[in-house]
C-alpha positions in Angstrom: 49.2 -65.2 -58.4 48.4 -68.7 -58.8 50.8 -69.6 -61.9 53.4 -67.3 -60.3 53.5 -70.0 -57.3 52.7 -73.3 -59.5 55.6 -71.9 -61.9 58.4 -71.6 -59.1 57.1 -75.3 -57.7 57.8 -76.9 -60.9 60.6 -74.7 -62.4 63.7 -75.8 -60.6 65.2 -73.0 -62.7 64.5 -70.3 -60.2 64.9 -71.6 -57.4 68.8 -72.7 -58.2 69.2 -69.3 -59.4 68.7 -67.8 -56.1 71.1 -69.9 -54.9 73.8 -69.5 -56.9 72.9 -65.6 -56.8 73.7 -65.5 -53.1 76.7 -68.4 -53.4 78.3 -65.8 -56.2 77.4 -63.0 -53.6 79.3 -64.8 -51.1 82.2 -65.4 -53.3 82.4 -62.1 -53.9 83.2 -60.9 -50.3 79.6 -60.7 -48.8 78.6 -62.6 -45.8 75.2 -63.5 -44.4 74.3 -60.2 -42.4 75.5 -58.2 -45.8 73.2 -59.7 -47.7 70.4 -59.4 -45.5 71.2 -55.2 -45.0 71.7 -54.0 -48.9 68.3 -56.4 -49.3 66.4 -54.9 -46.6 67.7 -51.2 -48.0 66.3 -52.0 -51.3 63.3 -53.9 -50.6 60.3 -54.5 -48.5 59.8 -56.9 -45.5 58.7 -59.7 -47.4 62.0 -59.9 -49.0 63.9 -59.6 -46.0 62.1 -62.7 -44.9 62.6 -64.5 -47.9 66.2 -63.5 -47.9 66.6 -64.6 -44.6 64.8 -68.2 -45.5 67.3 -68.9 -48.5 70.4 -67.8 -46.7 69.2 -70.5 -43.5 68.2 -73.1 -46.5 71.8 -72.1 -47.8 73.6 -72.9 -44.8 71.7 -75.8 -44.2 73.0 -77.8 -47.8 76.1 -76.4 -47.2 76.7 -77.9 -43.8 77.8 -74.2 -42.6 77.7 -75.2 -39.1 80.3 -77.3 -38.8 82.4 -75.8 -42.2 81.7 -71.8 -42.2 84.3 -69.7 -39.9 82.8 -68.8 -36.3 81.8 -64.7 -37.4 79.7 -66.9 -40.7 78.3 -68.8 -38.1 77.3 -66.1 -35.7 75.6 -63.9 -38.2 73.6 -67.0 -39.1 72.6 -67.5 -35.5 71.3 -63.8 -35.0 69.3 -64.5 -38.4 68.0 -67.4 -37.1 66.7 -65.7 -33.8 65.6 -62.5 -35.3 63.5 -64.5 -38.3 62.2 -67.8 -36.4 59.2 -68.2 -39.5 61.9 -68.6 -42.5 64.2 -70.9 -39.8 61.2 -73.1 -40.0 61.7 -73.1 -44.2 65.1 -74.4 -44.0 64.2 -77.9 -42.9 62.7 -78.1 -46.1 63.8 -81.1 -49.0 64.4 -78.0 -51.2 63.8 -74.3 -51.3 60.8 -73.7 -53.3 58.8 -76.1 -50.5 60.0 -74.3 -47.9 59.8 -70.9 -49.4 55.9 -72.2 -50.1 55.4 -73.9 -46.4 56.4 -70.1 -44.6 55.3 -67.9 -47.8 52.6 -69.4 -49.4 51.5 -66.4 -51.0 55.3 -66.0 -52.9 55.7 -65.0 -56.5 58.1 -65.8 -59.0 58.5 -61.9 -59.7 59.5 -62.0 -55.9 62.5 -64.4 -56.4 63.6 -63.1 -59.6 64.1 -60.0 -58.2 66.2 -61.3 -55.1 68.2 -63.2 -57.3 69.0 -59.9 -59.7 70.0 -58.1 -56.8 72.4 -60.4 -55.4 73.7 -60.9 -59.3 74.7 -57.2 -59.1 76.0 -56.9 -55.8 79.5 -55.8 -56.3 82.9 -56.9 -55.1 83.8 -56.8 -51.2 86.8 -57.0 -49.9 86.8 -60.9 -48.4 87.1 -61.1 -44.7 86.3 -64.2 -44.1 86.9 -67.7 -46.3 84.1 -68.0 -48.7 81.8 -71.3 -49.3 84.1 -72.5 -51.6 87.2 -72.2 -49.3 85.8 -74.1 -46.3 87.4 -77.4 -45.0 85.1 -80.4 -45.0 85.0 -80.0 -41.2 86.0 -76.5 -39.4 89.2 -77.3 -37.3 90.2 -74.7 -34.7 92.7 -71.8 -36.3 96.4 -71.3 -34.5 96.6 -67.5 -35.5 93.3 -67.0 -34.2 92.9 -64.5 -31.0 92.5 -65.6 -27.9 89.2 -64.9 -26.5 88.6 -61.6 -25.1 88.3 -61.7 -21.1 84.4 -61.6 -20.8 84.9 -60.8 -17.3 86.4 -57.7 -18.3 84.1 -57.0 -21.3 80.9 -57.6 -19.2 82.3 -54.8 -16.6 82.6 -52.5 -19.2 78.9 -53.4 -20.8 77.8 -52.6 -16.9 79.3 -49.4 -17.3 77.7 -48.6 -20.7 74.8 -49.5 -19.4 74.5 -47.3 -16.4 76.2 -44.5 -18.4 73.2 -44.6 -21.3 70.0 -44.7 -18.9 71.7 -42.1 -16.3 70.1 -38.3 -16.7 72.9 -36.9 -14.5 76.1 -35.8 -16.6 78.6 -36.2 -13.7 77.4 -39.5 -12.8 77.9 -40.6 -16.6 81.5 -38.7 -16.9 82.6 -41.1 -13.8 81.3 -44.3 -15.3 83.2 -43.1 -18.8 85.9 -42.3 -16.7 86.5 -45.9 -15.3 85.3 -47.5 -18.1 87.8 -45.8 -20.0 90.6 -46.8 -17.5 89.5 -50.0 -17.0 89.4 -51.0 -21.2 92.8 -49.0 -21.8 94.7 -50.6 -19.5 93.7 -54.1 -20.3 94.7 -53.3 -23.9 98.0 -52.5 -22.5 98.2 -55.7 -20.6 97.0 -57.3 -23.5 100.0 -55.7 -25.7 102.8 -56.3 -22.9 102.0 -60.2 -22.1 102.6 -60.3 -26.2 105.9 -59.2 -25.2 108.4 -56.5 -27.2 109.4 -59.5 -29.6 106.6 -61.3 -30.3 104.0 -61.4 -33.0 100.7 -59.0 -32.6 97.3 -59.9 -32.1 95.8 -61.1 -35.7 94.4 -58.8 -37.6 90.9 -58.5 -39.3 87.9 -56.8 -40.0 84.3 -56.7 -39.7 81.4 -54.8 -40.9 79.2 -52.1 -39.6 75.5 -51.8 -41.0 74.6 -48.2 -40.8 70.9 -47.0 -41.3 69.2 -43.3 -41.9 68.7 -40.9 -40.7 71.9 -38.8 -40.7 74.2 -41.5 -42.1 77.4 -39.3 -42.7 77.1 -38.2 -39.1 77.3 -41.8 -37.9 80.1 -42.4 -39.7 82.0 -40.0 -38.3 81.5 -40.9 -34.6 82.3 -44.1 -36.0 85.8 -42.8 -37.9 86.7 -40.5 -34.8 86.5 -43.6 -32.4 88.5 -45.5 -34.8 90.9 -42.5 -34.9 91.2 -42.4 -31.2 92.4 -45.6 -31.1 93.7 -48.3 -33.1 90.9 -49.4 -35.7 90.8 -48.3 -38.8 87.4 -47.6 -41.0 86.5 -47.3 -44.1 82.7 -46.3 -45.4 80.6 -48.0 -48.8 78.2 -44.8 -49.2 76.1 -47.4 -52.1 75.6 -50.1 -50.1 75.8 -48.0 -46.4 78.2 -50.7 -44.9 81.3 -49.4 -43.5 84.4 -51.9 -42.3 86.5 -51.5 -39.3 90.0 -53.0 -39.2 91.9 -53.7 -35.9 92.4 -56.9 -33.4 89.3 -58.5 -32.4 89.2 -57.8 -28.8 89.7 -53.8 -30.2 86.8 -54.3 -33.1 84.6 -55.5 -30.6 85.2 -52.5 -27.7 85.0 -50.3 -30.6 81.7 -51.9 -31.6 80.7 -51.7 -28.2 81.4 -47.8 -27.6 79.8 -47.0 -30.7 76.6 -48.4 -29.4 76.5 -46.7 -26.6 77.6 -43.3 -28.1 75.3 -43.4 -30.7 72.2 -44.1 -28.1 74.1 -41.0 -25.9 73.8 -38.7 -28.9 70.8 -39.2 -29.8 69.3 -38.7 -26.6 71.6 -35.2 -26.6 70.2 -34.4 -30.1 66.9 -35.0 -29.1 67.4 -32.8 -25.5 68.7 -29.7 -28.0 66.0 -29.7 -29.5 66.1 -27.8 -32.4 66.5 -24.1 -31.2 63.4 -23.3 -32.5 63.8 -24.1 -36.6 61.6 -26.0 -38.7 61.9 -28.4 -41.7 65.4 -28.5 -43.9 66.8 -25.6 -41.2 65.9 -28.2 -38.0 67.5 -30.7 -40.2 70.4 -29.3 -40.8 71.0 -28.0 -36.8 70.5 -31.9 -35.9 73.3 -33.1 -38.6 75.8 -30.3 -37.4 74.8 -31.1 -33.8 75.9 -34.6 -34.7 79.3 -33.5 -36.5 80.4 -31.3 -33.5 79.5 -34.1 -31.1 81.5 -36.6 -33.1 84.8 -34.6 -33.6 84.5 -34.1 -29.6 84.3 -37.4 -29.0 87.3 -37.9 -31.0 88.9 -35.1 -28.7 88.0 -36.8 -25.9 89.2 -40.1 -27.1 92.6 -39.9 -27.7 93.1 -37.8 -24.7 91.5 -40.4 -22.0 93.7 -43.1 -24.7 97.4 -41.0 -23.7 96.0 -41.1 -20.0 95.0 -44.6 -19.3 98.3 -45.8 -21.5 100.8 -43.9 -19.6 98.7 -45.0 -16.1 99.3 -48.5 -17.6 102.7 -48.2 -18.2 103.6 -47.2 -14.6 101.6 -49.7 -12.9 103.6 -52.2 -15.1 107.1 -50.1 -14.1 108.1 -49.8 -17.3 108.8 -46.4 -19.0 106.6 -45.1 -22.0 109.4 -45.2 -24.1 109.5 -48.9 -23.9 106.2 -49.2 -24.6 105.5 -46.9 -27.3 107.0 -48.8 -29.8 105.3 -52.2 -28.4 101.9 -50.1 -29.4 102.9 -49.0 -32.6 103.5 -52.3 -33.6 99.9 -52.9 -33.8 99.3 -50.0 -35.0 101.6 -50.8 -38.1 99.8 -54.0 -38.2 96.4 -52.7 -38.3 97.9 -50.4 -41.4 99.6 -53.3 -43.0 95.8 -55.0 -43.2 94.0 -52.3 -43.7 95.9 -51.5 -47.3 95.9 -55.1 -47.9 92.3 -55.4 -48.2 91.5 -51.6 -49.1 95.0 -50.5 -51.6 92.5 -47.7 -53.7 90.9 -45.6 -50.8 89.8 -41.9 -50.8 89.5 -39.3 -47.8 85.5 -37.6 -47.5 84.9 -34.4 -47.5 83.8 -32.2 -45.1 81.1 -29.7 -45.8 79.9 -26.4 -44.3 77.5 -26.8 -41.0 75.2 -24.6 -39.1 77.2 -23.3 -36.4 74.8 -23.6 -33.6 74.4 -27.2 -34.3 78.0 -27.5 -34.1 78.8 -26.4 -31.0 76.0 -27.6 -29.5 77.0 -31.0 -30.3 80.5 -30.6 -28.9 79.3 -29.3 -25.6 77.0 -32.3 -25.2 80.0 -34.6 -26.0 81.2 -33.3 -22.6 79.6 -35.2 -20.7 78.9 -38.4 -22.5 80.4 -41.1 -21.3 83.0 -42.7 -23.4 83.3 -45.9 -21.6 85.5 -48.5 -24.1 88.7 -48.4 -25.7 89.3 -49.6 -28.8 93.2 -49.3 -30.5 92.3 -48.5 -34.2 94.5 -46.6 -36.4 92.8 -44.0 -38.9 94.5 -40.8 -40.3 
């Protein structure tokens, strides 16, 4: 143990390895939060932490707070406040003392390892500029989105809220209900204050980090909110990262109704029980419980979505027709994207289910409440 440490303090050699592992990582399309998923899916805490202590020492050289795009700079925030011991290492004059000042007990087998799995990380699609595109100080972006209205967004978290700790199913269809209204219609207004000729929202995607159990069943609830509205998804079954594609104020409504869906149906799942089965048979009730639930949802979705729009479109005295095409717009620009980034993709295939599960799931999706809108467009 004690040559392992002396070996990485005086061989340079690994720790600029790690580094260029992770800066090639990052070239490659991944971003901070990335990195730190596929690493905690293939390794134990201790690497996490170290992970989290190079990609803070990282940032740190690289000036990422005033260079890296705002989403970089978020997901190096959260690390920061979910891993305070390897913040502490980043203050360091280089990596191997601060690795050594908040992991004494490290081993060069330990950072070989990290760096060989961020060597063999494949290609992602690149969402936002790389180190190696960033201006020398971050300037503020024209075709960036406006802000969402947090007033708005704050409502609807109220709502979520109330709808996720509630054990009465009416009281949770009504705060779904207005939630629903309340997000649909300010997409609407978001769409008509663009105007019929002017250019759409900008475009771009983010990532979702998805964790066992039952990870196809989560991303389907994910793919049928998407479908519902007009966000697109596509899912990395290696690496267990799927990427949503849509306007920001959309990705993060979508984000934001996942959440809350997935803590609904899991409470539902839980409530089923598992009529009575044991082992690989409870198993497989609980992931067709979770399939039924998620293609109700979807149901549910798109019908509240022609609801609220057409609502919308009469409190704004203007006829559908007129705003139909204003809508598919961003739809078409959400497409447009999404096959930029993702030309080669492939549909999944379903598989048989147990029935029970199945329609047990779709009877408890209705009366979960489905309180955010998101405008995604998936086929």
């Amino acid at each position: 143990m004690r040559s392992d440490r002396t070996h990485v303090r005086s061989d340079g050699l690994n720790e600029h390895s790690l580094l260029a592992e992770l800066g090639g990582a990052y070239e490659r399309g991944w971003q901070p939060a990335d990195v730190l998923h596929v690493t905690a899916r293939s390794s134990g805490p201790s690497d996490v932490a170290l992970t989290a202590a190079t990609m803070l020492f990282d940032a740190q050289i690289r000036r990422a707070a005033e260079r890296a795009p705002v989403e970089w700079v978020r997901q190096l925030d959260e690390i920061t406040r979910r891993h305070p011991r390897p913040a502490h290492a980043a203050g360091a004059p280089t990596l191997a003392d601060g690795l050594f000042r908040a992991f004494p007990d490290v081993t060069r087998f330990e950072i070989e390892g990290l760096a060989f799995t961020w060597k063999y990380l494949p290609s992602f699609a690149i969402l936002t500029p790389p180190p190696s595109r960033w201006p020398s100080v971050r300037s503020g972006d024209p075709s960036a989105p406006a802000p969402p209205d947090t007033r708005i967004l704050e409502r609807i978290r109220a709502l979520l809220s109330k709808a996720e700790s509630t054990d009465f199913p009416d009281e949770a269809e009504a705060l779904t209900a207005k939630a629903q209204e309340l997000v649909s219609r300010h997409a609407v207004g978001a769409a008509l204050l663009a105007g019929p000729d002017s250019g759409t929202d900008p475009v771009v995607g983010r990532r979702i980090h998805l964790d066992s159990p039952y990870i196809r069943e989560k991303v389907l609830l994910l793919t049928a909110i998407g479908d519902a509205n007009r966000v697109r998804t596509v899912w990395f079954t290696r690496v267990q990262i799927a990427t949503i594609v849509g306007t920001a104020t959309d990705l993060q409504q979508a984000e934001m109704l996942y959440t809350s869906l997935l803590v609904q149906a899991g409470r539902a799942v839980q409530a089923a029980g598992t009529a009575g089965r044991r082992g690989s048979s409870a198993t497989s009730f609980r992931r067709a419980f979770l399939t039924g639930y998620a293609h109700r949802i979807g149901e549910r979705l798109r019908e509240a979505d022609v609801r609220a729009t057409a609502h919308a479109a009469a409190d704004a005295q203007m006829p559908i027709t007129k705003l139909a095409p204003i809508l598919a717009r961003r739809s078409d620009a959400v497409d447009t994207e999404f096959r930029r980034l993702f030309p080669v993709t492939r549909d999944s295939r379903s598989r048989g289910v147990d029935a029970d599960g199945f329609h047990a799931g779709r009877d408890a999706a209705e009366t979960a409440s489905l309180t955010t809108e998101f405008r995604t467009v998936g086929r």
